[in-house]
C-alpha positions as CSV (number, residue, x, y, z in Angstrom):
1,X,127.2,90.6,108.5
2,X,125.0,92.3,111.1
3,X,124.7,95.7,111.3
4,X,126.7,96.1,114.4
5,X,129.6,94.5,112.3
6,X,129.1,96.5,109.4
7,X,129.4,99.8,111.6
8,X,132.4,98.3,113.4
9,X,134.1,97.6,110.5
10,X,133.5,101.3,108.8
11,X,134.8,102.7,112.3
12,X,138.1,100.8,112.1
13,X,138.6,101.5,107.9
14,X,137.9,105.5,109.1
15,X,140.0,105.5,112.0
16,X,142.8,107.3,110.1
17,X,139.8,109.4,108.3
18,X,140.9,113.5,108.6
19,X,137.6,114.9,108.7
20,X,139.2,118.5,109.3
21,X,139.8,118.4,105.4
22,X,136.3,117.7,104.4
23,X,135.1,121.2,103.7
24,X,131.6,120.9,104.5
25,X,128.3,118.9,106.5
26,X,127.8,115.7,105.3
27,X,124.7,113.5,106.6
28,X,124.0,110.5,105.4
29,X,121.8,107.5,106.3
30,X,122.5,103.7,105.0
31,X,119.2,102.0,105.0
32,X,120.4,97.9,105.1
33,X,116.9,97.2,103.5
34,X,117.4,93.2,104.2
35,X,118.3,94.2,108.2
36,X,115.8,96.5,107.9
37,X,117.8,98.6,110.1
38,X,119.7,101.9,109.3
39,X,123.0,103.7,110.6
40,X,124.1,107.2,110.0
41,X,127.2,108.5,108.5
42,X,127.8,112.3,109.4
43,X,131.0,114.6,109.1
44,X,130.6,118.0,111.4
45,X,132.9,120.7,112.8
46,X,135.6,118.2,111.8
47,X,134.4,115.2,113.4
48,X,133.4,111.9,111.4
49,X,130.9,109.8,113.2
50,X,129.8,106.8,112.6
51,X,126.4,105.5,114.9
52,X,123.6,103.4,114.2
53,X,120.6,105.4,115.0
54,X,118.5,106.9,112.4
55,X,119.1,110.9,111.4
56,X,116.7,112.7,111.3
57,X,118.1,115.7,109.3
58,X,119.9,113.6,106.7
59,X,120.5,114.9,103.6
60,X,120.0,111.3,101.6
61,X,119.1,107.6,102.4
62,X,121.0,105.5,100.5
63,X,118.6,102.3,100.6
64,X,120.9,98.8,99.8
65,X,121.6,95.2,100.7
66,X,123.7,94.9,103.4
67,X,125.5,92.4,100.9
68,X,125.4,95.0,98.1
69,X,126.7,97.8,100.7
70,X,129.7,96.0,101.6
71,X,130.9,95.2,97.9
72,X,130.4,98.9,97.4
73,X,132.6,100.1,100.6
74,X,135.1,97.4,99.1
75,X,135.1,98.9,95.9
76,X,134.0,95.5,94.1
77,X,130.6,97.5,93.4
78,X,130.5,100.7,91.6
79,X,127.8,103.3,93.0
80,X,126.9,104.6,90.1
81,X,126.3,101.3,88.5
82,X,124.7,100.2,91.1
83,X,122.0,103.5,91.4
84,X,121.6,103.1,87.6
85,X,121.0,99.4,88.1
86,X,118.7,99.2,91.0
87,X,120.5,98.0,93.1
88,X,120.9,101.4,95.3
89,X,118.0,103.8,95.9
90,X,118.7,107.4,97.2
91,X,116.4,109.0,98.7
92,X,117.7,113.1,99.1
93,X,120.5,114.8,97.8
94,X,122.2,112.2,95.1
95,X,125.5,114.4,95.6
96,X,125.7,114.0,98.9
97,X,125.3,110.2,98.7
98,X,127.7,109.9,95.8
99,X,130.0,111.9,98.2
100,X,130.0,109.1,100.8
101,X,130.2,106.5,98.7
102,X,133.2,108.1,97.7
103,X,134.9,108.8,101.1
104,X,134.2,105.2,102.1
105,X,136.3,103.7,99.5
């Protein structure tokens, strides 16, 4: 999957997302380290966005196969295997990552 079709397909699984009960900021970048390319993941004032641009204020980088990234948001990978293992890299605030990975599911 491209990148394009990864956001697309986040966007449409969110859609139905109530950001108004996430109590909080959340600011996440996904690093696809095979695309070498990144999107962001950000919940503010109630609002979940989903854009592919780099933040520069993120609170972590999750760094993963685009591959590995998808199992994960189809919950065929679990995240904390998969930080234990190698297989994802955070760079930042572990919480917050674990957080996303979470919401995504």
């Amino acid at each position: 999957m491209t990148r394009q079709e990864i956001i697309d397909d986040l966007r449409q699984r969110t859609a139905s997302f109530n950001a108004n009960n996430y109590n909080g900021f959340l600011a996440v970048q996904v690093t696809l380290k095979d695309l070498n390319q990144a999107f962001y993941v950000e919940i503010k004032d109630g609002k979940l966005s989903i854009e592919p641009y780099e933040y520069n204020n993120k609170q972590a980088n999750l760094i993963i196969s685009s591959d590995k990234f998808i199992k994960l948001i189809n919950n065929k990978l679990n995240p904390v295997l998969a930080f234990t293992t190698g297989q994802l890299k955070v760079q930042g605030d572990t919480g917050k990552a674990l957080e996303l990975a979470n919401l995504l599911k």
